[in-house]
Backbone as JSON, one array per atom type, in Angstrom:
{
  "sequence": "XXXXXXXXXXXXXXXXXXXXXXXXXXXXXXXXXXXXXXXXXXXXXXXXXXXXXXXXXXXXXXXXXXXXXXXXXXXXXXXXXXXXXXXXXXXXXXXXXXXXXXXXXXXXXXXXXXXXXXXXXXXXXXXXXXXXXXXXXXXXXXXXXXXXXXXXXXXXXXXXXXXXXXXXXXXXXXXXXXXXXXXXXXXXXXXXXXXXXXXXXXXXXXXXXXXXXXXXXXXXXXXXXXXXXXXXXXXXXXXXXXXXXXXXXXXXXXXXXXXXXXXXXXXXX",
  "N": [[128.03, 107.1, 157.68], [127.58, 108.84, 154.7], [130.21, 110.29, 152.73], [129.83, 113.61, 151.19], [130.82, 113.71, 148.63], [130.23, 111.12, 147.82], [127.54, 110.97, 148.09], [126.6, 112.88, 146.71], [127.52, 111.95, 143.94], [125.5, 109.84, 144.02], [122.8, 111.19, 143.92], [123.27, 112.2, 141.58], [123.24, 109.94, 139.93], [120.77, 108.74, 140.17], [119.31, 111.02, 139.38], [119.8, 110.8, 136.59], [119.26, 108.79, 135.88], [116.32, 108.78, 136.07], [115.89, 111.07, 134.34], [116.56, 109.14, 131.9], [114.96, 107.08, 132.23], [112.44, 108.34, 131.11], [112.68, 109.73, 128.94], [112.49, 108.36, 126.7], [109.64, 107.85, 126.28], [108.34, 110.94, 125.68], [109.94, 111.23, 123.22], [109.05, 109.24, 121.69], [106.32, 109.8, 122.1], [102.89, 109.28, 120.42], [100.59, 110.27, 118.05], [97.47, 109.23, 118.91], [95.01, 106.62, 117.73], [92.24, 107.45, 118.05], [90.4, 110.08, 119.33], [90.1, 113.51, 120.67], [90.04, 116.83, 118.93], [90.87, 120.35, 118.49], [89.76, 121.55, 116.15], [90.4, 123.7, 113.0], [89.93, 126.03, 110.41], [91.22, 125.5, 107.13], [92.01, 127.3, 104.53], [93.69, 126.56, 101.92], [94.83, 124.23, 99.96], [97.81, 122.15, 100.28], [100.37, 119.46, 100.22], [102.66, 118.09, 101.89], [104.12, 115.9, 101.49], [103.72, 115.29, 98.52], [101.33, 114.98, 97.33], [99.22, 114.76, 94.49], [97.14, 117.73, 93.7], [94.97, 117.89, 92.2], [94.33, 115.42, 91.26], [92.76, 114.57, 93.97], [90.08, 114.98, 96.06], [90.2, 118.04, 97.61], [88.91, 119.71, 99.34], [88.48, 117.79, 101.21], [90.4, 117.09, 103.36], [92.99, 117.0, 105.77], [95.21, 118.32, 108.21], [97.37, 118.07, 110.1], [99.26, 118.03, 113.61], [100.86, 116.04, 113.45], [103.46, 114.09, 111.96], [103.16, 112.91, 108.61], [101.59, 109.37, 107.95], [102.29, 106.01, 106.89], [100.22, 104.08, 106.36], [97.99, 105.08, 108.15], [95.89, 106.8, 107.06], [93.79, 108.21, 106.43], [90.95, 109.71, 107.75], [88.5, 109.98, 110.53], [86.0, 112.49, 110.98], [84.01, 113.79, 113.64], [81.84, 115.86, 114.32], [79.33, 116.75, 116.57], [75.86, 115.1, 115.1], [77.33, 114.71, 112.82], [79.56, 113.75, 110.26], [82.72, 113.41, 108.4], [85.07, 112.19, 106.13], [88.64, 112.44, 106.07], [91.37, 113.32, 104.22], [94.91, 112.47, 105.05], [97.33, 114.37, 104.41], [99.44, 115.79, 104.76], [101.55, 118.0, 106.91], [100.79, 120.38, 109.78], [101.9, 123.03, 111.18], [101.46, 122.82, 114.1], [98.5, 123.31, 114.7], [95.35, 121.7, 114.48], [94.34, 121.77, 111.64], [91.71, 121.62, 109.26], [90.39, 120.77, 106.09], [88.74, 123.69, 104.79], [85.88, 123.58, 103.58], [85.26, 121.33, 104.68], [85.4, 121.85, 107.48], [83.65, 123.48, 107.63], [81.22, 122.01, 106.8], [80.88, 120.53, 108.86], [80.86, 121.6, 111.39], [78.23, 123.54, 110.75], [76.34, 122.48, 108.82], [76.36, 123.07, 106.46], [77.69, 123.24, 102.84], [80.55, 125.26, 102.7], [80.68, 126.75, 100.11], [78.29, 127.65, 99.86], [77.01, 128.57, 102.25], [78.65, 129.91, 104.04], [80.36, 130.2, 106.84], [82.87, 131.75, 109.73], [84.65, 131.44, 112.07], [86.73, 130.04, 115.33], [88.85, 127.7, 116.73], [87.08, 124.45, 117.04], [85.61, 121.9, 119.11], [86.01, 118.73, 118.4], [85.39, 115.17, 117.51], [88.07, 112.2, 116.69], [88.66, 109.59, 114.28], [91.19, 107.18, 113.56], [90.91, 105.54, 110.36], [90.15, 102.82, 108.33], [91.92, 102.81, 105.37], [90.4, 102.65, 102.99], [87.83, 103.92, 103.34], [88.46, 106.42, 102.14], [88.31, 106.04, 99.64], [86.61, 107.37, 97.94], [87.49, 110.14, 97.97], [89.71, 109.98, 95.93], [90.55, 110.58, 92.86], [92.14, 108.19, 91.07], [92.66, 105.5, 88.87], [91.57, 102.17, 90.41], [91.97, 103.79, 92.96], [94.37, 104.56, 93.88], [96.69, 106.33, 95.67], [97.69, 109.18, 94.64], [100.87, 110.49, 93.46], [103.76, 112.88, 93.45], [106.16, 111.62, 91.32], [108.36, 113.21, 90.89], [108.96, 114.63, 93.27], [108.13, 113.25, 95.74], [110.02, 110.91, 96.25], [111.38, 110.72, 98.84], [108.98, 110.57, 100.81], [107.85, 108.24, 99.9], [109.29, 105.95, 99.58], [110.08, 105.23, 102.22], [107.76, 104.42, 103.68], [107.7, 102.07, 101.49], [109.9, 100.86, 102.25], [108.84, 99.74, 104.82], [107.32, 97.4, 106.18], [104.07, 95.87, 104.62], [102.7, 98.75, 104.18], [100.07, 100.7, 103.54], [100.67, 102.88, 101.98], [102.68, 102.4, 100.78], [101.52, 99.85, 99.08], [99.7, 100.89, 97.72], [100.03, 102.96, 95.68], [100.42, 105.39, 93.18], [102.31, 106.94, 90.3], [102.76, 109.89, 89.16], [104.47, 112.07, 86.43], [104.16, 115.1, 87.37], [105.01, 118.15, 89.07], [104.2, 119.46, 90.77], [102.49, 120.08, 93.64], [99.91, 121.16, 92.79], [99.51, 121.13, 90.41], [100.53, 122.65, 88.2], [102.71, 122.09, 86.56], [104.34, 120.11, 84.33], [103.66, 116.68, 83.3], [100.73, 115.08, 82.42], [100.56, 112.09, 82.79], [101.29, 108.8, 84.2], [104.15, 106.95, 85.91], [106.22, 104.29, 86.17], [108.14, 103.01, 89.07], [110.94, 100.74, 90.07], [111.37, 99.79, 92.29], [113.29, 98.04, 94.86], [115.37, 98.63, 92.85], [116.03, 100.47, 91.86], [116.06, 104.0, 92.13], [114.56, 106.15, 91.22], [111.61, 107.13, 89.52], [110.92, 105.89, 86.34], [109.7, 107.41, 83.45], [107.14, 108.06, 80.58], [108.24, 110.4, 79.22], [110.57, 112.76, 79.81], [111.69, 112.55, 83.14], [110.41, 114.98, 85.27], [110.79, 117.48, 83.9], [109.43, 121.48, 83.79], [106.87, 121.51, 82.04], [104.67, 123.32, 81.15], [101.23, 122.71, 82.64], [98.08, 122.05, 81.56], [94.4, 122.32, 81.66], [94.41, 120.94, 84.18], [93.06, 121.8, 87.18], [93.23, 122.82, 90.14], [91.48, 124.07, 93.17], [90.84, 126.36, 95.63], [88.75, 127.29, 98.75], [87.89, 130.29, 99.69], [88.45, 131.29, 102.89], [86.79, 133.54, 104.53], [84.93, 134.0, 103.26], [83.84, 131.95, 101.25], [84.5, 131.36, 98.71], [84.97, 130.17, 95.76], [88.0, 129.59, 94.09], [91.15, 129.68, 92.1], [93.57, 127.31, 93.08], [96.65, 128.36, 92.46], [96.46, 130.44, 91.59], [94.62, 132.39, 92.67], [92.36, 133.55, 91.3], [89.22, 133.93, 90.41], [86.95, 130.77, 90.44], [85.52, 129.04, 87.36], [82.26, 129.35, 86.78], [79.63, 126.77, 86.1], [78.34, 126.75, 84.33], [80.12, 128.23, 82.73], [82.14, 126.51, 82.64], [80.74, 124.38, 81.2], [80.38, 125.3, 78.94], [83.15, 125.53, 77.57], [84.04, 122.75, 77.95], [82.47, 121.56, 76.01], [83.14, 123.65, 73.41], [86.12, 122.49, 73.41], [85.9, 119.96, 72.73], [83.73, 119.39, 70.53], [80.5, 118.09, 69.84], [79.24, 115.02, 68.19], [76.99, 115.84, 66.26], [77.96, 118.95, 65.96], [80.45, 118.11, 64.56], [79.09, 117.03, 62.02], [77.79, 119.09, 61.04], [79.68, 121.04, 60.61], [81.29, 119.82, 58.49], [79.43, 119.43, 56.64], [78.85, 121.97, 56.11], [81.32, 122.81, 55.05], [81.53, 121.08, 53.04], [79.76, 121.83, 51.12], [80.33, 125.02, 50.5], [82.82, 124.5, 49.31], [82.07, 123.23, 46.93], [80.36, 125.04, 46.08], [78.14, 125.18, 46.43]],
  "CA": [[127.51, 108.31, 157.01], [128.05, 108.59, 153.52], [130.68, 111.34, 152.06], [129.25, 114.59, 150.45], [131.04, 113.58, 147.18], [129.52, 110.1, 147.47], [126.42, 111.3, 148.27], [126.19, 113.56, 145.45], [127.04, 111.4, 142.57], [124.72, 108.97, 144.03], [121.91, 111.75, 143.64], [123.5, 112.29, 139.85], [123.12, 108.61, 139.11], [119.63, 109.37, 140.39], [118.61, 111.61, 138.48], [120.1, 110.47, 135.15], [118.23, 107.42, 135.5], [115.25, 109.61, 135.81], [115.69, 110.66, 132.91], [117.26, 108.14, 130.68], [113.46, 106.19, 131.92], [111.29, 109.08, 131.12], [112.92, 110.61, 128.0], [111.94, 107.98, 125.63], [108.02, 108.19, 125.96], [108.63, 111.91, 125.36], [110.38, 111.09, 122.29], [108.09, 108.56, 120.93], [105.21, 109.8, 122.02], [102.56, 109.2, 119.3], [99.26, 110.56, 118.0], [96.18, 107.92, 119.32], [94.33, 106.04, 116.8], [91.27, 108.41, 118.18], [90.57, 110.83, 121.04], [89.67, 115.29, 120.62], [91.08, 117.73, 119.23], [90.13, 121.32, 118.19], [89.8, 121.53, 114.64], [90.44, 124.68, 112.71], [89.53, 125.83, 109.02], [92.35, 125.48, 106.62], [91.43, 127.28, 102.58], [94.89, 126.43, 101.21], [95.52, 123.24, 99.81], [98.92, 121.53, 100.38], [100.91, 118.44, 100.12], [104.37, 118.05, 101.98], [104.51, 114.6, 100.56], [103.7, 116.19, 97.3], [100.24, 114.08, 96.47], [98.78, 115.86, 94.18], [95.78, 118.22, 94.26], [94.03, 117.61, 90.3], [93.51, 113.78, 91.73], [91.8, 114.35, 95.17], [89.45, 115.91, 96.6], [90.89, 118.97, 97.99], [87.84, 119.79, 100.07], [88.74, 116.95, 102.18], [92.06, 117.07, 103.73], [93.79, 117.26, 107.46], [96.74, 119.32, 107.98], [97.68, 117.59, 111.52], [101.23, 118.15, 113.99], [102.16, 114.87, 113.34], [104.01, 113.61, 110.37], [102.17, 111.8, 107.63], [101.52, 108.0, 108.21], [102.13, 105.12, 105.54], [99.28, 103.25, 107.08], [96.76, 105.69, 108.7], [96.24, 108.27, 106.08], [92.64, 108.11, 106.19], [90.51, 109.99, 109.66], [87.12, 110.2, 110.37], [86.42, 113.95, 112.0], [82.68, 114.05, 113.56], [80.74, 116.84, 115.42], [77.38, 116.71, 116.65], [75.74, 113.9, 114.2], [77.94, 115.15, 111.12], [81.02, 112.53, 110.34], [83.52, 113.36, 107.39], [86.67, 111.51, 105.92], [89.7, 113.24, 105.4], [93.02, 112.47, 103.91], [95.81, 113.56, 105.95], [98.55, 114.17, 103.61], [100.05, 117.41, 105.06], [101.33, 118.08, 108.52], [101.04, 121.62, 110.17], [102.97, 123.61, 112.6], [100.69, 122.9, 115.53], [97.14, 123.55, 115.27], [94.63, 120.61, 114.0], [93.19, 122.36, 110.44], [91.36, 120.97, 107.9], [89.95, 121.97, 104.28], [87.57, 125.22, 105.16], [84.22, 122.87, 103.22], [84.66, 120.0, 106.0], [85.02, 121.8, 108.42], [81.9, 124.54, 107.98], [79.67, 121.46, 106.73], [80.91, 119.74, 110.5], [80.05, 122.79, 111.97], [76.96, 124.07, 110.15], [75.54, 121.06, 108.3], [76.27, 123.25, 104.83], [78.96, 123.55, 102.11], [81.35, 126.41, 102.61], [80.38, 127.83, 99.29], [76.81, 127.53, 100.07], [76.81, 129.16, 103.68], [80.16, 129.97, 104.67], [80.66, 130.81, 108.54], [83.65, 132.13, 110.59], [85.03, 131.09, 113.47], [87.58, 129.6, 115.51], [88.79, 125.78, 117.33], [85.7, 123.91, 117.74], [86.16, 120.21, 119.92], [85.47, 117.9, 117.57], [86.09, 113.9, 117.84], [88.4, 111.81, 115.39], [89.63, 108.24, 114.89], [91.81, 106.6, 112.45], [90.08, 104.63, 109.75], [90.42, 102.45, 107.23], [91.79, 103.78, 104.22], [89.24, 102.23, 102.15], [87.06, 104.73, 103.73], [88.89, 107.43, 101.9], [88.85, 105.69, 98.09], [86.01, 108.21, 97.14], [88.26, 110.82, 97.69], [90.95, 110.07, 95.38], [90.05, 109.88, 91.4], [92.5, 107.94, 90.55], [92.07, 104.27, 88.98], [91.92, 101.4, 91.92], [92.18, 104.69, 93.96], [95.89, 104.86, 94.62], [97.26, 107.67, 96.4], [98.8, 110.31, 93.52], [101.96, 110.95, 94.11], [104.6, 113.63, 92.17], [107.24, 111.14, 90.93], [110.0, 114.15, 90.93], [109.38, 115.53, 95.03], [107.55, 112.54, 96.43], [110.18, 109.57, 96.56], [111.45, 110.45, 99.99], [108.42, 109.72, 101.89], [107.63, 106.72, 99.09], [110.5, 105.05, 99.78], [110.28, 105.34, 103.72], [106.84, 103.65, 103.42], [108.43, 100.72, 100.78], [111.12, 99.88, 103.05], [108.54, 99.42, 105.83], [106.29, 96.1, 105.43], [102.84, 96.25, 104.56], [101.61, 99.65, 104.81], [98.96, 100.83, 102.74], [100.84, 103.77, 100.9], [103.67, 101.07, 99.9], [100.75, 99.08, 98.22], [98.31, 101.64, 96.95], [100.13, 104.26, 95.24], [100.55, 106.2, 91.63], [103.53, 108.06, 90.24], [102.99, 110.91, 87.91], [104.93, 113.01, 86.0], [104.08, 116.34, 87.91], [106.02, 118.51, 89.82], [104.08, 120.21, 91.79], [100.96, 119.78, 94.13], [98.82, 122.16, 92.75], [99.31, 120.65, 88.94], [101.3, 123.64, 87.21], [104.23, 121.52, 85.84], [104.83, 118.63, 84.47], [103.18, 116.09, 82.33], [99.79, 114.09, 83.13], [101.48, 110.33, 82.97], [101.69, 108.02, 84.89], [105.08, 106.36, 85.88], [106.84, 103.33, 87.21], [109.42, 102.72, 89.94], [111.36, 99.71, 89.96], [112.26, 99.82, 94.22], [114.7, 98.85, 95.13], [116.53, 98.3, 92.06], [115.78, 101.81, 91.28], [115.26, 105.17, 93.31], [113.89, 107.09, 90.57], [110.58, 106.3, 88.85], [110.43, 106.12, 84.75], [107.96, 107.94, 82.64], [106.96, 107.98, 79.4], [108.66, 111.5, 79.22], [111.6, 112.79, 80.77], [111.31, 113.06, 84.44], [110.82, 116.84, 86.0], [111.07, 118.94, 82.86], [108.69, 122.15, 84.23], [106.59, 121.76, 80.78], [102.87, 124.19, 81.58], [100.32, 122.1, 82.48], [96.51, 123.04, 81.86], [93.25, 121.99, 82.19], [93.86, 119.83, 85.57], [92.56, 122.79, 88.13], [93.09, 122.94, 91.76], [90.65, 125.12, 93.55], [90.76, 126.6, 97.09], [87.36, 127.79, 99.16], [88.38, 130.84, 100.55], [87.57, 131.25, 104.14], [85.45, 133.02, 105.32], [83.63, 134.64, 102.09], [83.41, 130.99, 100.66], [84.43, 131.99, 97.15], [85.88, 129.21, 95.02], [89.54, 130.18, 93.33], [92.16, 128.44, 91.45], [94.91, 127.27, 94.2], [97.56, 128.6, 91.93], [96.79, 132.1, 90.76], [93.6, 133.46, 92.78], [91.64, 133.87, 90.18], [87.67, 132.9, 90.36], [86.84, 129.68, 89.78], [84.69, 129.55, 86.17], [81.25, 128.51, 86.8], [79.06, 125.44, 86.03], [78.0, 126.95, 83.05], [81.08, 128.85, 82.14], [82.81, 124.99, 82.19], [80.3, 123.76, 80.41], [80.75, 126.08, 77.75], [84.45, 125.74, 77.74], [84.3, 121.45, 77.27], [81.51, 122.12, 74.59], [84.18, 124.15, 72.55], [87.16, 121.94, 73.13], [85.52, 119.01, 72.79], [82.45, 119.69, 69.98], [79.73, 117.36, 69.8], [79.15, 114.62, 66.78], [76.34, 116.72, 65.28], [78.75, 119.53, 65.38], [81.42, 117.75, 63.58], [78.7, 116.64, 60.84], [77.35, 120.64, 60.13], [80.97, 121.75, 60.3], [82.04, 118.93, 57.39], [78.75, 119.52, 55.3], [79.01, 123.52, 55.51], [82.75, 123.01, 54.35], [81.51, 120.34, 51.47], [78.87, 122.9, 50.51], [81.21, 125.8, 50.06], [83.64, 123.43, 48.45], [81.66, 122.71, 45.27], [79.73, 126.16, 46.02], [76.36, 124.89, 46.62]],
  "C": [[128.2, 108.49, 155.66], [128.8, 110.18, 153.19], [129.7, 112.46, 151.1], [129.3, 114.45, 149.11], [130.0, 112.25, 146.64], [128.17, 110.28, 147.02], [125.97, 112.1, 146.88], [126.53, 112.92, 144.04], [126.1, 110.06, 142.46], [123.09, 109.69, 143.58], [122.0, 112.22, 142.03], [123.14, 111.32, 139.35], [121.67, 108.75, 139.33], [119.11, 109.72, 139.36], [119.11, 111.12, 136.8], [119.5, 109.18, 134.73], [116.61, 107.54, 135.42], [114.75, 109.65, 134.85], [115.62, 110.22, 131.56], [115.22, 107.14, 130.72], [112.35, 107.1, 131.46], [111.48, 109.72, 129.36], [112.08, 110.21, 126.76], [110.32, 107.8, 125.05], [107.77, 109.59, 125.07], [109.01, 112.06, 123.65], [109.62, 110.38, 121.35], [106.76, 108.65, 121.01], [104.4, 110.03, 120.66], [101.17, 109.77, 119.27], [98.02, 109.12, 118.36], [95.38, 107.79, 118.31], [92.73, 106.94, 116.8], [91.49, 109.31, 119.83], [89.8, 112.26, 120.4], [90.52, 115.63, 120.08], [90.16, 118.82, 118.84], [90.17, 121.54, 116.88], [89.45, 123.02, 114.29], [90.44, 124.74, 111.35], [90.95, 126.27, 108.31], [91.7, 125.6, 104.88], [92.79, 127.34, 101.85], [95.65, 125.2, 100.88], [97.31, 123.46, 99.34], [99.31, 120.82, 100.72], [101.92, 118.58, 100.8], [104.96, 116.54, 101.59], [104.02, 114.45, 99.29], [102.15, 115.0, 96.53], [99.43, 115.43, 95.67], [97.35, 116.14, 94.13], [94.64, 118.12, 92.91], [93.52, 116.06, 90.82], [93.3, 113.79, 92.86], [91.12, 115.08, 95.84], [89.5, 117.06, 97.61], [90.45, 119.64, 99.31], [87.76, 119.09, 101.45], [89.97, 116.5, 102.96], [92.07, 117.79, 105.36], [95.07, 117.48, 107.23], [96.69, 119.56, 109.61], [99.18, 117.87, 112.1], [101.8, 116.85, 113.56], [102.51, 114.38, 111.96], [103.25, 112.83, 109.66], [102.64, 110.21, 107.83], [101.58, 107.4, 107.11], [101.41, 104.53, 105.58], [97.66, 104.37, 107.28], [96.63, 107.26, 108.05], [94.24, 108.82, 105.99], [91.78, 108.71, 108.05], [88.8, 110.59, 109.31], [86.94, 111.28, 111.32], [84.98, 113.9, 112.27], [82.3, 114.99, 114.53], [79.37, 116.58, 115.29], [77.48, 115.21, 116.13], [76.42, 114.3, 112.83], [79.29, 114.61, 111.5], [81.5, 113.45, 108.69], [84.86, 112.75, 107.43], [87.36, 112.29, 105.61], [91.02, 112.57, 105.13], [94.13, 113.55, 104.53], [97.45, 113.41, 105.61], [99.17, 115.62, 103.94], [99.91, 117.63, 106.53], [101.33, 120.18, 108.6], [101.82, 121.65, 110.93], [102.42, 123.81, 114.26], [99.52, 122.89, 115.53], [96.77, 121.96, 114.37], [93.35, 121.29, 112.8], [93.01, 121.06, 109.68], [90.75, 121.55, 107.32], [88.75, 122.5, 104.96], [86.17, 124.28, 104.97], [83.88, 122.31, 103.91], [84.47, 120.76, 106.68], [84.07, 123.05, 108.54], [80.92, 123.51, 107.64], [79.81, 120.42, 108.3], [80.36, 120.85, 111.2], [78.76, 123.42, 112.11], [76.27, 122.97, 109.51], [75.95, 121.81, 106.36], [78.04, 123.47, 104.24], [79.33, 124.95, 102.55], [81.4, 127.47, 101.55], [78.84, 128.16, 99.21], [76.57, 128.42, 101.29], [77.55, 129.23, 104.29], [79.71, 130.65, 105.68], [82.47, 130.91, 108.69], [83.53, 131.81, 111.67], [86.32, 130.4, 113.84], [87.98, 128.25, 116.15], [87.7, 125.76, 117.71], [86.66, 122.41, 118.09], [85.46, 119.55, 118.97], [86.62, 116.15, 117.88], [86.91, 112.9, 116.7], [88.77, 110.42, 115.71], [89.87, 107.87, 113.47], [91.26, 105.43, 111.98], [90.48, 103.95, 108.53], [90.54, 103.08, 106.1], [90.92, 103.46, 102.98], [88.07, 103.34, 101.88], [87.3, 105.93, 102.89], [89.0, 107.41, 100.13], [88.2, 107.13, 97.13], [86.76, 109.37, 96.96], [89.37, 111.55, 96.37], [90.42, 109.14, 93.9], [90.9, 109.63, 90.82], [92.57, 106.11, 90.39], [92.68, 103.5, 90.24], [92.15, 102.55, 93.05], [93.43, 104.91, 94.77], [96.37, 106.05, 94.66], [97.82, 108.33, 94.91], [99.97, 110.89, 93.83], [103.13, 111.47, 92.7], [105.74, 112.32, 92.1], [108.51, 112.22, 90.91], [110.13, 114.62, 92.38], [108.76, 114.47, 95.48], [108.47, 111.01, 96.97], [110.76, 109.9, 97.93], [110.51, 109.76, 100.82], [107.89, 108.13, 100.97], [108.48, 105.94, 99.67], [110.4, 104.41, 101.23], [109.17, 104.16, 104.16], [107.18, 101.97, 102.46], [109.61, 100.0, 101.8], [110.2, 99.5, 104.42], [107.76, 98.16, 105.52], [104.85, 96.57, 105.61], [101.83, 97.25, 104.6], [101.27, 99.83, 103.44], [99.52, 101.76, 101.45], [101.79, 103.14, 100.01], [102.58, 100.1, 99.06], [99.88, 99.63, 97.28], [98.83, 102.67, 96.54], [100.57, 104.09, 93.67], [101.34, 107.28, 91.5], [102.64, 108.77, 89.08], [104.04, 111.87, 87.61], [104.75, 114.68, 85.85], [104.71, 116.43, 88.92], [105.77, 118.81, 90.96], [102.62, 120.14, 92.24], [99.88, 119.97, 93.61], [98.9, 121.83, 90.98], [99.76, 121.43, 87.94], [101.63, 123.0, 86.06], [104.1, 120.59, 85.81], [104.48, 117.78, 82.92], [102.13, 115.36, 82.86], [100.18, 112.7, 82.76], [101.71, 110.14, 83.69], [103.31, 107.35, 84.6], [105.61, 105.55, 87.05], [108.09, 103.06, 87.98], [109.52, 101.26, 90.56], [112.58, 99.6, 91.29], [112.21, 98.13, 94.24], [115.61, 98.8, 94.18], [116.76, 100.11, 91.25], [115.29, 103.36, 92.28], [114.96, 106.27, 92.54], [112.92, 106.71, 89.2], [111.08, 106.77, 87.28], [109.24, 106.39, 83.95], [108.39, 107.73, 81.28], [107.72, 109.03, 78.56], [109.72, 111.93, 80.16], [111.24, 113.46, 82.3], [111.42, 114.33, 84.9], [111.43, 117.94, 85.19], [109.49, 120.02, 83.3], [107.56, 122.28, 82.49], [104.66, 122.58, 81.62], [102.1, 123.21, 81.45], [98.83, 122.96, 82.39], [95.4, 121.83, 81.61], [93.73, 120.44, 83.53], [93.88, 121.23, 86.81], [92.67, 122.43, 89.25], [92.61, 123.94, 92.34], [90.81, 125.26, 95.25], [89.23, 126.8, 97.18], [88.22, 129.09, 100.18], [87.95, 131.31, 102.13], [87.71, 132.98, 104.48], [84.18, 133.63, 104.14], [82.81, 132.83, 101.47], [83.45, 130.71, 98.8], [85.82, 131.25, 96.6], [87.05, 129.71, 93.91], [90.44, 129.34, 93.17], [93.14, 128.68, 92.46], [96.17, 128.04, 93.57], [97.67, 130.12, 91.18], [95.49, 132.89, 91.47], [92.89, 133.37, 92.27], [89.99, 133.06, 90.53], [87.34, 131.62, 89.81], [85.86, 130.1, 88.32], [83.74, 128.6, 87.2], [80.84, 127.51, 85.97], [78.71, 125.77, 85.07], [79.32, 127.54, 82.14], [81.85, 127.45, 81.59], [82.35, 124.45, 81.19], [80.58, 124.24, 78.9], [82.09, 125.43, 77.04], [84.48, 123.83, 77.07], [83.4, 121.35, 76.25], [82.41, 122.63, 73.15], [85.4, 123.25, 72.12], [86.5, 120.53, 72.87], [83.81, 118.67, 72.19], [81.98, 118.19, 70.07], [79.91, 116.47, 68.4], [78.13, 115.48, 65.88], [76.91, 117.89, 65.05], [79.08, 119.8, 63.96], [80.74, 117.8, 62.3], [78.49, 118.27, 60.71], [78.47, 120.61, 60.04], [81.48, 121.19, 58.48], [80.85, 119.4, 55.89], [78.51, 120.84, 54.96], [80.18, 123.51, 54.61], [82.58, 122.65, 53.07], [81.13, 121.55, 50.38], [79.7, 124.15, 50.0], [82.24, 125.25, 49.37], [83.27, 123.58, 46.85], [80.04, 124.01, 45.16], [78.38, 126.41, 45.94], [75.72, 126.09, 47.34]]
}
């Protein structure tokens, strides 16, 4: 008959082997290449790996629990017969949102500023897709990810030291600070990993200099009413824009009246 003491650190070794075999699933458990989840509307673009919001389509974005991937950045979200791509550059604190437009035209079949609805988790199905799938997204040349050169080299780096993933091959530094395109400078710049852990611009890195005309727009949920991510403010309309690059950017027949009113008053014709 075995001792009480025996007995009991034989039921300790027990259990510690329990959970020394169980812990590490727990620990590594990972998101599945596809499967459900409930998808919820998200009108607030944001980056935590600071890509920025002037080069991608803002409209289209997942803001998932699990940490951003260097590989699987790209997810296909479909309800019913309605599929959309999203880029999933921003984790949340638990729920499964994405940008307010996807997910009322998954829902409803229409844009969010067109026929905005309310509501809450719908089951919707997803699976991780080629990031190819996601180029339209992202207007920047060869379509490489945008990334702030002054808040972005942590997860850069993490991705470079790993082999082959997609954000280590396909990405673009700029000289902005901040997601939403405030600050900075529009330039591109190069990082010279590993001999280097801080990219070079054309301009000195992470001086806050005012940026303007690169716009980041929210959809606000649930009115549907397009606003600059960075101050509220109404978006300008399709004509108001037009106006606006018209002015900064006159036409050649312009230029010619402008030059032959000036001649004309010149020599007082």
């Amino acid at each position: 008959m075995l001792q009480p003491s025996l007995l009991s650190l034989l039921i300790h070794s027990l259990l510690i082997s329990l959970v020394s075999t169980a812990s590490p699933v727990g620990r590594n458990r990972q998101r599945r290449n596809s499967g459900t989840v409930w998808a919820t509307p998200h009108d607030a673009f944001s980056s935590s790996i600071g890509v920025l919001g002037c080069k991608v389509n803002t409209n289209r974005v997942a803001y998932w629990p699990q940490s951003v991937d260097c590989t699987n950045i790209c997810i296909a979200l479909t309800y019913q017969d309605r599929t959309v791509h999203l880029l999933r550059i921003d984790q949340s604190e638990g729920a499964y949102d994405v940008s307010y437009d996807a997910w009322n035209y998954l829902y409803t079949g229409y844009s969010a500023t067109d026929k905005p609805a309310a509501g809450g988790p719908i089951e919707m199905t997803y699976k991780d897709v080629d990031a190819s799938n996601c180029k339209d997204l992202i207007d920047t040349k060869h379509s490489h990810l945008p990334l702030s050169a002054a808040n972005s080299m942590n997860f850069l780096t993490s991705c470079l030291e790993q082999n082959n993933t997609w954000v280590g091959e396909n990405y673009v530094l700029y000289n902005i600070l901040d997601s939403l395109c405030t600050l900075g400078r529009d330039e591109t710049c190069d990082l010279d990993y590993p001999n280097a852990n801080q990219a070079a611009c054309p301009h000195q890195l992470g001086l806050p200099d005012k940026l303007e005309n690169l716009p980041v727009y929210n959809i606000r949920y649930p009115s549907g009413e397009k606003v600059s991510a960075s101050d509220g403010q109404p978006a300008p309309t399709d004509d108001e824009e037009d106006l606006g690059t018209s002015l900064s950017q006159p036409s050649g027949k312009t230029l010619a009246l402008v030059i032959l009113l000036t001649t004309c008053l010149a020599f007082g014709v």
